[in-house]
N, CA, C and O atoms as CSV, one atom per row, in Angstrom:
chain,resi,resn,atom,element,x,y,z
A,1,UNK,N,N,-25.598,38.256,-36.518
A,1,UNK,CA,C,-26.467,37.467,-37.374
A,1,UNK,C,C,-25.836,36.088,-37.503
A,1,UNK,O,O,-24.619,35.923,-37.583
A,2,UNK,N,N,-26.932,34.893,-37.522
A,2,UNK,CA,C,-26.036,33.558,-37.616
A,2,UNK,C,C,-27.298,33.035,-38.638
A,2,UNK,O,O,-28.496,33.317,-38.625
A,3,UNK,N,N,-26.493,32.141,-39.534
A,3,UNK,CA,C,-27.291,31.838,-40.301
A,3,UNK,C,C,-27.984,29.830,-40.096
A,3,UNK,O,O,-27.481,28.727,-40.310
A,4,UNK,N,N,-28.770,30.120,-39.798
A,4,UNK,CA,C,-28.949,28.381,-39.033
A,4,UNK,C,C,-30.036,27.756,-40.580
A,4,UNK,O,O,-30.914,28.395,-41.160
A,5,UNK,N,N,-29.625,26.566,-40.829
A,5,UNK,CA,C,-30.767,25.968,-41.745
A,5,UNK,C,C,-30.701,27.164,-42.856
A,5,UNK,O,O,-31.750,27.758,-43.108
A,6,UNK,N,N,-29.714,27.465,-43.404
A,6,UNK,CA,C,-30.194,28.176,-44.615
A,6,UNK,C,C,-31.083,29.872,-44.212
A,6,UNK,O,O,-31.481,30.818,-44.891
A,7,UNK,N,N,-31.071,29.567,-42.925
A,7,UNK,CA,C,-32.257,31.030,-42.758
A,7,UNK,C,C,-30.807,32.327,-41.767
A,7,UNK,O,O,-29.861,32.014,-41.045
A,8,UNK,N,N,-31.237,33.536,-42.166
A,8,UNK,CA,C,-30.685,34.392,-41.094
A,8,UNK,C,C,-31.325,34.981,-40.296
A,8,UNK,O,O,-32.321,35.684,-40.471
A,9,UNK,N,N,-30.438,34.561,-38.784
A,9,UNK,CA,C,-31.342,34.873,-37.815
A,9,UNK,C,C,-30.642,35.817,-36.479
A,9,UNK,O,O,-29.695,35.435,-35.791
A,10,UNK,N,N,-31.187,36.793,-36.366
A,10,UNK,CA,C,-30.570,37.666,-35.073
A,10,UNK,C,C,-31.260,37.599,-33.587
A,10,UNK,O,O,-32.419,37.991,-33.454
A,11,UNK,N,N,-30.581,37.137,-32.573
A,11,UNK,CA,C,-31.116,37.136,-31.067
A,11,UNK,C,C,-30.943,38.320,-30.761
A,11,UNK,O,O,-29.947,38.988,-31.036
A,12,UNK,N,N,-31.899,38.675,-30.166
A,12,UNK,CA,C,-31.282,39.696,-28.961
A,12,UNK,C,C,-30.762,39.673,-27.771
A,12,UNK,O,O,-31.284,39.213,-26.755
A,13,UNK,N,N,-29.675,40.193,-27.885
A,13,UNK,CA,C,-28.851,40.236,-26.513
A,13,UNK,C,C,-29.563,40.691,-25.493
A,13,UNK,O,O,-30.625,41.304,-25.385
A,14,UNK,N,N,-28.320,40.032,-24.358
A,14,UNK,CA,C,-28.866,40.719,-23.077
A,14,UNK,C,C,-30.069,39.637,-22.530
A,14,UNK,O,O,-31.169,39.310,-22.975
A,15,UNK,N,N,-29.221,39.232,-21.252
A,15,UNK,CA,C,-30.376,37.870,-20.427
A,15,UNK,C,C,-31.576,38.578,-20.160
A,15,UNK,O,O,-31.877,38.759,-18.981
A,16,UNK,N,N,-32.107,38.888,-20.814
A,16,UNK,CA,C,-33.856,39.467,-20.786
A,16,UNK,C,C,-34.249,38.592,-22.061
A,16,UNK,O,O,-35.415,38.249,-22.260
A,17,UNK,N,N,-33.303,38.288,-22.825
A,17,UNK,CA,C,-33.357,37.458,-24.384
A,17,UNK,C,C,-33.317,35.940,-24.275
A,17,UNK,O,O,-33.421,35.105,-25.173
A,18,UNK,N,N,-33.126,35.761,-22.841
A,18,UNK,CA,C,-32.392,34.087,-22.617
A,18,UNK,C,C,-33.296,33.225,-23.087
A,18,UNK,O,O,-32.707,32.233,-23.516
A,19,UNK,N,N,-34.953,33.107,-23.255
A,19,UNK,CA,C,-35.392,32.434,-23.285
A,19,UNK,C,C,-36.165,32.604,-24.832
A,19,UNK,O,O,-37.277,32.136,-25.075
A,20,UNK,N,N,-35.342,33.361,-25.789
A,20,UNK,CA,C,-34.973,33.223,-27.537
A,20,UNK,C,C,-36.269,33.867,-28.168
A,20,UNK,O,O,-36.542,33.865,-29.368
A,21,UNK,N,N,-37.215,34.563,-26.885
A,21,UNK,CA,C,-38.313,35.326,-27.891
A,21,UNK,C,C,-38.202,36.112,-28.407
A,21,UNK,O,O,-39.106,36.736,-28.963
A,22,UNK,N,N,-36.849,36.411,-28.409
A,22,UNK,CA,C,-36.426,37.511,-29.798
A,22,UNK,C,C,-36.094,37.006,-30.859
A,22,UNK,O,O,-35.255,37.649,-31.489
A,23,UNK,N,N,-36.387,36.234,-31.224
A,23,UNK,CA,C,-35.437,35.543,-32.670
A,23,UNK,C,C,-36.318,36.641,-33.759
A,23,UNK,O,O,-37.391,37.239,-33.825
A,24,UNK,N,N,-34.956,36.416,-34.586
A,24,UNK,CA,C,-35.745,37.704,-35.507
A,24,UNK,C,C,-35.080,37.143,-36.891
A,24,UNK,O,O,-33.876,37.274,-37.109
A,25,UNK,N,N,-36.161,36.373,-37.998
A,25,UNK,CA,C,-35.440,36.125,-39.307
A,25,UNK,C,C,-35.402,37.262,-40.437
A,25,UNK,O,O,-36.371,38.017,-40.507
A,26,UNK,N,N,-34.441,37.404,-41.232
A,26,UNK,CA,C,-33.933,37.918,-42.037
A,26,UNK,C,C,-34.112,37.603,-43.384
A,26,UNK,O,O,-33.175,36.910,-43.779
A,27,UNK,N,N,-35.218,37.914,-44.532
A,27,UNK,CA,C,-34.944,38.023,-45.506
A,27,UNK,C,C,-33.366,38.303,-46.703
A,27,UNK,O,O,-32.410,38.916,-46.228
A,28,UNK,N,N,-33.324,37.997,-47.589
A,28,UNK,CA,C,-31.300,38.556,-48.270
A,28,UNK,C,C,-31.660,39.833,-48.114
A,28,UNK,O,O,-30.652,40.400,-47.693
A,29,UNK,N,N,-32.579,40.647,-48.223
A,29,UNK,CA,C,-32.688,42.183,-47.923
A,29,UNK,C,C,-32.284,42.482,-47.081
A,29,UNK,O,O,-31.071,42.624,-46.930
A,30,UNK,N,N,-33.307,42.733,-46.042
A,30,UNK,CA,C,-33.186,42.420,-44.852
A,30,UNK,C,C,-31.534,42.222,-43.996
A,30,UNK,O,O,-30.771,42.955,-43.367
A,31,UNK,N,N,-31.568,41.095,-44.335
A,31,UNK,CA,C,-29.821,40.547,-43.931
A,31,UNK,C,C,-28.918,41.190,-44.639
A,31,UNK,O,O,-27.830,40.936,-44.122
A,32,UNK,N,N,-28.781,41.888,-45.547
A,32,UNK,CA,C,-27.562,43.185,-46.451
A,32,UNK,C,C,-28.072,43.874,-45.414
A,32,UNK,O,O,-27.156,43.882,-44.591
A,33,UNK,N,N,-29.217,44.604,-44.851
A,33,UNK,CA,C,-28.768,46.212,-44.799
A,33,UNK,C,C,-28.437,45.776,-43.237
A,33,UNK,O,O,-27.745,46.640,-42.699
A,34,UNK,N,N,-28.724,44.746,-42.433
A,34,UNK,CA,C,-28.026,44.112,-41.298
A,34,UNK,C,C,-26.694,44.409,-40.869
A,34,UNK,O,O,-26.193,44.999,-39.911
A,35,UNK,N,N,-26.116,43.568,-42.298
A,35,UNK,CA,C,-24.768,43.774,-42.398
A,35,UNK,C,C,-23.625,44.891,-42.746
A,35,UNK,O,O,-22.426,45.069,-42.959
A,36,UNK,N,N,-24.761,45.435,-42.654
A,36,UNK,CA,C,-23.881,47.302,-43.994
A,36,UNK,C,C,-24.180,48.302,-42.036
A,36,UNK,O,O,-23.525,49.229,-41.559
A,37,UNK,N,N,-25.072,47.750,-41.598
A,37,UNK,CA,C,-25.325,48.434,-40.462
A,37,UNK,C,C,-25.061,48.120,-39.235
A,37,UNK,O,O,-25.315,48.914,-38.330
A,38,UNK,N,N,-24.309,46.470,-38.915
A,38,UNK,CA,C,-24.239,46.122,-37.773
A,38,UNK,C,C,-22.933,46.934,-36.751
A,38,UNK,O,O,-21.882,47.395,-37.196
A,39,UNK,N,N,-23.234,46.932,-35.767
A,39,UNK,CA,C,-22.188,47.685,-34.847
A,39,UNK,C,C,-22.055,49.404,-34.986
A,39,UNK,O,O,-21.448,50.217,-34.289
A,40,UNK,N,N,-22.755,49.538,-35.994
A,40,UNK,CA,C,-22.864,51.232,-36.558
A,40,UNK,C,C,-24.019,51.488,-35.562
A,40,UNK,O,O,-24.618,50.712,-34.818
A,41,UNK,N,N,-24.197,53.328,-35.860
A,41,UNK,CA,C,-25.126,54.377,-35.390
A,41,UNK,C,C,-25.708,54.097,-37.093
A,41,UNK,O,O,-24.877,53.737,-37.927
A,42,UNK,N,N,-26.837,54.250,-37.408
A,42,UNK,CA,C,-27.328,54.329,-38.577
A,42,UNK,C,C,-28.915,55.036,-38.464
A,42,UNK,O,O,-29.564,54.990,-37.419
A,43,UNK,N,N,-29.317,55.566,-39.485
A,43,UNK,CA,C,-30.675,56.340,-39.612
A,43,UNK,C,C,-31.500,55.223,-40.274
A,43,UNK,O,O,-31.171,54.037,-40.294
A,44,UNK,N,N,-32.540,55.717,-40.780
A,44,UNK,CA,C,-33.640,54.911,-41.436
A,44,UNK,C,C,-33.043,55.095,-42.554
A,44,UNK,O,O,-32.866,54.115,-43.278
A,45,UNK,N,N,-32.545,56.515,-43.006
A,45,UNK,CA,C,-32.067,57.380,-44.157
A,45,UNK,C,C,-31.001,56.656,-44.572
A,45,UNK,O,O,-31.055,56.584,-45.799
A,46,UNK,N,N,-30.079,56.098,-44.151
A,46,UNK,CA,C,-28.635,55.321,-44.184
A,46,UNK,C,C,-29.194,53.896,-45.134
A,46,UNK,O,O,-28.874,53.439,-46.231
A,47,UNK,N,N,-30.176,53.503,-44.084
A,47,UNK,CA,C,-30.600,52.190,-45.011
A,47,UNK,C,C,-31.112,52.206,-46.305
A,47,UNK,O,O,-30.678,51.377,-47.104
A,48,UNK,N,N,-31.891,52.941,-46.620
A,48,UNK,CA,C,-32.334,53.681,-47.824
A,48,UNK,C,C,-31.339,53.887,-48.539
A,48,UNK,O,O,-31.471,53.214,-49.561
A,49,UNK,N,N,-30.364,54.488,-48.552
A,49,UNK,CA,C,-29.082,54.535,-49.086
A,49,UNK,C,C,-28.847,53.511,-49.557
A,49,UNK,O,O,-29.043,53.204,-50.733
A,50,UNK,N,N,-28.404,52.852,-48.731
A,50,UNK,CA,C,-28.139,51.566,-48.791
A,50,UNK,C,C,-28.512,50.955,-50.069
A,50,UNK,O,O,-27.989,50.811,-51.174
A,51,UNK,N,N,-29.978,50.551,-49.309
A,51,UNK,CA,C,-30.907,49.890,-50.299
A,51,UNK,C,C,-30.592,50.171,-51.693
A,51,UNK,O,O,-30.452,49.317,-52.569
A,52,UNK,N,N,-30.514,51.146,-51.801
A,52,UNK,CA,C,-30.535,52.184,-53.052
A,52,UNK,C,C,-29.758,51.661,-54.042
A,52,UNK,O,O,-30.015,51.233,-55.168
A,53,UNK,N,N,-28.468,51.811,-53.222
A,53,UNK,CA,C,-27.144,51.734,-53.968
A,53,UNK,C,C,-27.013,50.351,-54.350
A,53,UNK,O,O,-26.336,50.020,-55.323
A,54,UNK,N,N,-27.716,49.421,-53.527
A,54,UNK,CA,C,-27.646,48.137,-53.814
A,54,UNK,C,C,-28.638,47.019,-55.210
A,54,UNK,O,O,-28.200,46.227,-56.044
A,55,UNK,N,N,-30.143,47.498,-54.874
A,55,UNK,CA,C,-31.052,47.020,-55.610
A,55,UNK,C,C,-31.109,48.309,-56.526
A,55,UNK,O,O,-30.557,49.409,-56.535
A,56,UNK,N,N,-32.329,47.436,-57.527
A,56,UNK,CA,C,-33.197,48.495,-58.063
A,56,UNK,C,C,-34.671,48.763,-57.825
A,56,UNK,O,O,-35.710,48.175,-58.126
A,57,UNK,N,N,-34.350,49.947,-57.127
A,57,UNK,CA,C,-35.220,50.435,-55.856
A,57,UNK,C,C,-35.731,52.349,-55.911
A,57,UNK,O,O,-34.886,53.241,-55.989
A,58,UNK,N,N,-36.748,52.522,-55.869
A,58,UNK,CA,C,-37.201,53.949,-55.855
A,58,UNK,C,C,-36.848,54.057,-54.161
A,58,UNK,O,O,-36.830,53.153,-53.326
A,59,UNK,N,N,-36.598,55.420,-54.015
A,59,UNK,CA,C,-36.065,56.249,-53.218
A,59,UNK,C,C,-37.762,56.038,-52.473
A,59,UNK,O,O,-37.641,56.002,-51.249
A,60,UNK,N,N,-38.541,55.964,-52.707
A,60,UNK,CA,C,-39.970,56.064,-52.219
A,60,UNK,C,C,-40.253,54.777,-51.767
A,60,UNK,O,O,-40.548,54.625,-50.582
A,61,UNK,N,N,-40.189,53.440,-52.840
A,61,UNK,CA,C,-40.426,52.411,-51.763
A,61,UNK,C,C,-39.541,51.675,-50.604
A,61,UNK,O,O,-39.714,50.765,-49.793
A,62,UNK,N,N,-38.578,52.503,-50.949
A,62,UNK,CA,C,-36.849,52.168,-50.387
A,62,UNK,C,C,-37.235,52.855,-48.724
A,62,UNK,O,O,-36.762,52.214,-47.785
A,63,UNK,N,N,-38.073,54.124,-48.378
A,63,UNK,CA,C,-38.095,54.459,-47.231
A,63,UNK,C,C,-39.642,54.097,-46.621
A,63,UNK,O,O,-39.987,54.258,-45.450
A,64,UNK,N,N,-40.297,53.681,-47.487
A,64,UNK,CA,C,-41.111,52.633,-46.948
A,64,UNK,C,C,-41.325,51.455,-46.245
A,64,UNK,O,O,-42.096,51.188,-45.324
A,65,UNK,N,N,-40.048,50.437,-47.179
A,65,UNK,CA,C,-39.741,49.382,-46.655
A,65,UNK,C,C,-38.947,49.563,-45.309
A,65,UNK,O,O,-39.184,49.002,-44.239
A,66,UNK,N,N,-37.835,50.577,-45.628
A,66,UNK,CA,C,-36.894,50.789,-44.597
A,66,UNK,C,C,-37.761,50.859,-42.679
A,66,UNK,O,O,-37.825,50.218,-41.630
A,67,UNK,N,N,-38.293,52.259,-43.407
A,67,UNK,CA,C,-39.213,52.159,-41.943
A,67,UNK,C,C,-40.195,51.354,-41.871
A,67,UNK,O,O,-41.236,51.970,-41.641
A,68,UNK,N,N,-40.357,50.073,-41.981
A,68,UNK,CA,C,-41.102,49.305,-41.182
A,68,UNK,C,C,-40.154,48.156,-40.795
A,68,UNK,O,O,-40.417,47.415,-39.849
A,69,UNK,N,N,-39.075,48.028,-41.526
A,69,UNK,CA,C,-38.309,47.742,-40.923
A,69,UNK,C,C,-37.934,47.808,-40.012
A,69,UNK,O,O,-38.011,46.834,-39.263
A,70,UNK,N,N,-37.333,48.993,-39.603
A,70,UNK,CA,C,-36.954,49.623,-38.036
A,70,UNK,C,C,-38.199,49.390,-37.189
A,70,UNK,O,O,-38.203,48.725,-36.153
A,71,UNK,N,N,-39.295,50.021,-37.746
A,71,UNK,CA,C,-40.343,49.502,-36.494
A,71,UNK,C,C,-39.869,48.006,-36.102
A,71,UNK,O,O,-39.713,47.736,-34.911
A,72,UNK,N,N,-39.660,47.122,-37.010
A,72,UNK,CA,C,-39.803,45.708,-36.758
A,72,UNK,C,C,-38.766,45.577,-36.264
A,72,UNK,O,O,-38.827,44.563,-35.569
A,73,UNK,N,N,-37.252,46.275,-36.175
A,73,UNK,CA,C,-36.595,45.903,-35.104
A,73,UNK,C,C,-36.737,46.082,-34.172
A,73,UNK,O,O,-36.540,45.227,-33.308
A,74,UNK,N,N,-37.301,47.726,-33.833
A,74,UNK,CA,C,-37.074,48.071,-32.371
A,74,UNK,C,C,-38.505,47.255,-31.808
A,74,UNK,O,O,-38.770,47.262,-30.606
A,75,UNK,N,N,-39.078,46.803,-32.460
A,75,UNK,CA,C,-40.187,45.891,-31.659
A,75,UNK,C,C,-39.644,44.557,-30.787
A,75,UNK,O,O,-39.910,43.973,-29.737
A,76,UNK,N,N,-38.771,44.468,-31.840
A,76,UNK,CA,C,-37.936,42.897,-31.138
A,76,UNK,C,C,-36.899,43.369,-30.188
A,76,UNK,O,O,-36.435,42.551,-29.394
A,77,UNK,N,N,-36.614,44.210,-30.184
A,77,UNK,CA,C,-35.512,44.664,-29.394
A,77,UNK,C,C,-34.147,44.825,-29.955
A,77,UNK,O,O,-33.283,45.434,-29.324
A,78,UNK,N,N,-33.952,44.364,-30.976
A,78,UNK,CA,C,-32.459,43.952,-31.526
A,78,UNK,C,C,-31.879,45.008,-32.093
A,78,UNK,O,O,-30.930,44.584,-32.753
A,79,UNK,N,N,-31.980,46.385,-32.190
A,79,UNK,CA,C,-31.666,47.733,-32.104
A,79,UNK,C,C,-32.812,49.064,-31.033
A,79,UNK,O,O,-34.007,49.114,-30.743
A,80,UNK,N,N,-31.667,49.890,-30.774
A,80,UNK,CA,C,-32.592,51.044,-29.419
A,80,UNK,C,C,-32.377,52.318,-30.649
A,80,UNK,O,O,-31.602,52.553,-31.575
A,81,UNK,N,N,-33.487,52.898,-30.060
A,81,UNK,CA,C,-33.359,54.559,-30.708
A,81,UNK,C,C,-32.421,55.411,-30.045
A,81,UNK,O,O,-32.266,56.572,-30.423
């Protein structure tokens, strides 16, 4: 994650990415569970956790948000199942 202009933003690796249509910005949400998860194996369930432990957050909208999240990464590419 690099934070350019105040915003956080993740490329996806890998020269299939070279030409930056992966840019993917980051809400402070967003960008915590980034960071609680980068370089890890993590579940949807992990982030939720996460979330959890962090905000004040129901366990219900916590795996809501979470998974569309993940959809929205693995759409960009910037995590694999």
């Amino acid at each position: 994650m690099h934070q350019v202009c105040d915003q956080n933003i993740i490329v996806g690796e890998g020269k299939e990415n070279i030409d930056f249509n992966n840019l993917v910005t980051l809400n402070s949400t967003a960008a915590f569970l980034w960071t609680k998860m980068e370089n890890k194996e993590f579940t949807t369930q992990d982030l939720v956790d996460a979330l959890c432990g962090e905000y004040d957050v129901t366990e219900e909208v916590a795996l809501r948000d979470c998974t569309a999240l993940v959809r929205d990464w693995l759409a960009a590419g910037i995590i694999e199942e």
